[in-house]
RODO-2510 file (C-alpha; in nm, 4 decimals, decimal comma):
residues 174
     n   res          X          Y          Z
     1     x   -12,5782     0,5901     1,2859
     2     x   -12,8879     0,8017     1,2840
     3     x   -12,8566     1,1498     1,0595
     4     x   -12,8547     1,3644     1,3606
     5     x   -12,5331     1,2312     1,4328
     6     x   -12,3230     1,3251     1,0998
     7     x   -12,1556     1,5974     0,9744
     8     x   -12,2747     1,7541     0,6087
     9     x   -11,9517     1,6237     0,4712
    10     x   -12,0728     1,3237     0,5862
    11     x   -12,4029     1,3455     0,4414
    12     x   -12,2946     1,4500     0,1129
    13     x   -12,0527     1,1699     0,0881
    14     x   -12,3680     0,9378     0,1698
    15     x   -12,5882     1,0928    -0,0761
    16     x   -12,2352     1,0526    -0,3682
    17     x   -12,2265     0,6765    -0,2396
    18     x   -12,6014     0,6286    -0,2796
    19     x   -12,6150     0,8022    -0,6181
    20     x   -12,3685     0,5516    -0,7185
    21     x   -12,5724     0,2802    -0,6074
    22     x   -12,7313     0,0858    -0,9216
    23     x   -13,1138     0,1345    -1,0032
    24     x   -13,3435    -0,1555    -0,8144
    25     x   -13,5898    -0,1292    -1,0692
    26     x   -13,4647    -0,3894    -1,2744
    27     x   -13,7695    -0,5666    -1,4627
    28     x   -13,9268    -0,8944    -1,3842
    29     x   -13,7367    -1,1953    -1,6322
    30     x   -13,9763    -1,3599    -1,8648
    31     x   -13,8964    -1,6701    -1,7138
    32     x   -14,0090    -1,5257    -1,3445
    33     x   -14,3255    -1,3603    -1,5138
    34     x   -14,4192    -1,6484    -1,7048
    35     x   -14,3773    -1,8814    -1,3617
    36     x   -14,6313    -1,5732    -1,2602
    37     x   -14,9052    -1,6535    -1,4892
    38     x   -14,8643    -2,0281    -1,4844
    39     x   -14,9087    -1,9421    -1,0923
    40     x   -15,2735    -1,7490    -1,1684
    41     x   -15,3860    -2,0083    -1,4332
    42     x   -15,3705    -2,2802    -1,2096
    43     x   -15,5879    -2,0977    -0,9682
    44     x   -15,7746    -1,8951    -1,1496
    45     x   -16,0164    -2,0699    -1,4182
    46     x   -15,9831    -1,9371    -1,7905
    47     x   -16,1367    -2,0336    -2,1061
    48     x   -16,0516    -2,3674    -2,2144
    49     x   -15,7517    -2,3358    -2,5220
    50     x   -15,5318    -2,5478    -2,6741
    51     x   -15,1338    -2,5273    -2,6355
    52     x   -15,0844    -2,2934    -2,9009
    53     x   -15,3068    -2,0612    -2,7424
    54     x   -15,1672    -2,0909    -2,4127
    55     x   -14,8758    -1,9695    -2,5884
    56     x   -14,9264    -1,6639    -2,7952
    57     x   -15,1444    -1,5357    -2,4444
    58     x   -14,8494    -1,5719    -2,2792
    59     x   -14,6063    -1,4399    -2,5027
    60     x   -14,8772    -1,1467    -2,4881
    61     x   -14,8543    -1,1244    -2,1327
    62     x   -14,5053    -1,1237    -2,1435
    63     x   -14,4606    -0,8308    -2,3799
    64     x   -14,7136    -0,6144    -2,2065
    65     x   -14,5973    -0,6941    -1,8821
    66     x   -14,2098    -0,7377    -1,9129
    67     x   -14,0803    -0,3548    -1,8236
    68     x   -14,3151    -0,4222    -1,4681
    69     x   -14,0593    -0,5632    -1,1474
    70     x   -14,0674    -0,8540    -0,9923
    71     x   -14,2551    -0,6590    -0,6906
    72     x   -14,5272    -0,5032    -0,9169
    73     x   -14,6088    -0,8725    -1,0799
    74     x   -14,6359    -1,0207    -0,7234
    75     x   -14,8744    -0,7708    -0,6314
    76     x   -15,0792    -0,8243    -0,9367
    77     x   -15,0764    -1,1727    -0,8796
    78     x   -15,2031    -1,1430    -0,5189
    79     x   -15,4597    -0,8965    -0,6198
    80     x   -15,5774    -1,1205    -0,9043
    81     x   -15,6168    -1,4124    -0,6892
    82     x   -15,7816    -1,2158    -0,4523
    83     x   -16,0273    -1,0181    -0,6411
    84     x   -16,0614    -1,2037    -0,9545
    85     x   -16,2935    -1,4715    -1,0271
    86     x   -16,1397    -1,5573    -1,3778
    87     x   -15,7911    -1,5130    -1,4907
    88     x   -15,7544    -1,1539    -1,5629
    89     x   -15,7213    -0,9787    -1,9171
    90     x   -15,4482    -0,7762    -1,9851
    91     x   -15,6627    -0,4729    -1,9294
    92     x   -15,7745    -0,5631    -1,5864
    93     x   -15,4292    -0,6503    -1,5130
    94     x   -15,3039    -0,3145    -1,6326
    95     x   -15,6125    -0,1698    -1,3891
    96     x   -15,4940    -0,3732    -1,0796
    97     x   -15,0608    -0,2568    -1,1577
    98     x   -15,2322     0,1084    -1,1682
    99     x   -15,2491     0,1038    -0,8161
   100     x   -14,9589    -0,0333    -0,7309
   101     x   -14,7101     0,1999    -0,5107
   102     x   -14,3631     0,0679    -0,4982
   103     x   -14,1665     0,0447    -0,1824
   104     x   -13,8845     0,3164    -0,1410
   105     x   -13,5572     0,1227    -0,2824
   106     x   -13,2609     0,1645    -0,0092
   107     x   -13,0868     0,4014    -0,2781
   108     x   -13,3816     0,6295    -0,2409
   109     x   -13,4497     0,6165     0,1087
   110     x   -13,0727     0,7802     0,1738
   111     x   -13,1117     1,0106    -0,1002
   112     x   -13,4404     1,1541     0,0896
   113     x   -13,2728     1,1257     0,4297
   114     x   -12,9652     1,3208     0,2936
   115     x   -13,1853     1,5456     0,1390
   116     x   -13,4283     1,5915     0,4545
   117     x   -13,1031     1,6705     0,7071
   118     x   -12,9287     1,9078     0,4198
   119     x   -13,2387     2,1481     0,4478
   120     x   -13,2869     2,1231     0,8422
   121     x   -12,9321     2,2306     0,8101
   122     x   -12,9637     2,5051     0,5669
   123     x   -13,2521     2,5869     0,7730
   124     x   -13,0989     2,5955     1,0793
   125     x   -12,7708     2,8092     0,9015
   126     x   -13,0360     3,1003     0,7599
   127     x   -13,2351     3,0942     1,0553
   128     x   -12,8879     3,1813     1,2460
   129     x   -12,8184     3,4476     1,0063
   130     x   -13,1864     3,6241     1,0639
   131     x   -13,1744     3,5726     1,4440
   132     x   -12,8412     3,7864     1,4880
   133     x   -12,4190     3,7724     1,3504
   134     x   -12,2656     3,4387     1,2926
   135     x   -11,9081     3,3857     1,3309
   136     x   -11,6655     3,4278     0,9911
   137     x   -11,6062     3,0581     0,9982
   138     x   -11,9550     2,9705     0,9943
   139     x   -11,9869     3,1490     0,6436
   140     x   -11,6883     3,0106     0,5611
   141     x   -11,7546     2,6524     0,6269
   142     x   -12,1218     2,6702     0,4490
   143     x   -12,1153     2,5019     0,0946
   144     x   -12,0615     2,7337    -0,1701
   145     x   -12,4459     2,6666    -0,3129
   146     x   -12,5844     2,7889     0,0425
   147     x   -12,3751     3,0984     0,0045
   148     x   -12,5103     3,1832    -0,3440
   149     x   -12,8482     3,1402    -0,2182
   150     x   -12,7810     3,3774     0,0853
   151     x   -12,6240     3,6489    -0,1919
   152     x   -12,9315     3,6252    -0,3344
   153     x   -13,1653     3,6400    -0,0463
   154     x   -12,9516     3,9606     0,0873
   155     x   -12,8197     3,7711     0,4059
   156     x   -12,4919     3,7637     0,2611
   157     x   -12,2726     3,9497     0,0245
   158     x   -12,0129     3,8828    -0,1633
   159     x   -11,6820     4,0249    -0,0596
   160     x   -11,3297     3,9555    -0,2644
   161     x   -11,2998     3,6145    -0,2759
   162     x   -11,5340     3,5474    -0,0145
   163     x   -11,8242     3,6438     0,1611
   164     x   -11,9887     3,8331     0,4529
   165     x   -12,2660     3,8669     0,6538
   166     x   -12,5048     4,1406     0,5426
   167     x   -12,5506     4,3756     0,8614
   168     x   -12,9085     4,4860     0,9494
   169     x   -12,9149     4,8410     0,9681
   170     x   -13,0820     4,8330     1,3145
   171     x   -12,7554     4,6186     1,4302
   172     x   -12,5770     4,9159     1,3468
   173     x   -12,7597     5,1445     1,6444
   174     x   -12,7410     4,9115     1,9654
***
């Protein structure tokens, strides 16, 4: 179903599903980052160090990287094998995750779709209003937070427990 086929109801049930949708985001395990590394040490060369040291660099690399995701350490990875000719420093690692631009989760790709057909819609309602009279149930069936708006904008007023359409004054003479 493509969004120029739903209702706003619709759409604003989609965007209250997809806000309820957990976060993506979730870090990168130690476990996964540390199978990371042990992926660019064995093809990246490094200084020659004992066990120990293997250890507390990792345990390094681990704290500093551990809030990344598991898409952000790929890409460093890649980019490190790619670019680097030893195995990279923290700092140069923190210099390649700089440019790193995460893919749009699914929760945020139907929050921006939701949010890109709500204003074509509100567009499309004010643009109405400007071009000439819409019907009472138009008004009536616009979400409350469009109708504020309008208030404010003069296109509509508010009238008892409703509201109106604002009539241009040059309506008035035809």
């Amino acid at each position: 179903m493509s969004l120029g086929e739903i209702t706003l109801a619709e759409c604003d049930e989609l965007r209250t599903l997809a806000l309820a949708m957990p976060s993506e985001n979730d870090p990168v395990s130690p476990r996964q980052l540390s199978r990371s590394l042990e992926f660019m040490e064995s093809t990246l060369p490094s200084k020659n160090s004992d066990e120990q040291a293997g250890q507390m660099r990792t345990a390094v690399y681990i704290r500093i990287f551990g809030g990344y995701t598991k898409e952000a350490i790929a890409y460093l990875v890649e980019r490190a094998c790619k670019e680097c000719d030893w195995f990279p420093t923290p700092k140069q690692c923190l210099e390649i995750l700089a440019d790193y631009t995460p893919q749009p989760s699914i929760k945020q790709q139907a929050l921006h779709r939701c949010e890109k057909f709500s204003q074509a819609m509100f567009d499309q309602f004010i643009a109405d209003m400007r071009d000439g009279p819409i019907t009472q149930s138009q008004i009536d069936n616009a979400p409350e937070r469009w109708k504020r708006i309008c208030v404010e904008t003069g296109l509509l007023r508010r009238e008892g427990d409703g509201y109106v359409q604002r009539v241009k004054i040059w309506d008035l003479y035809r």
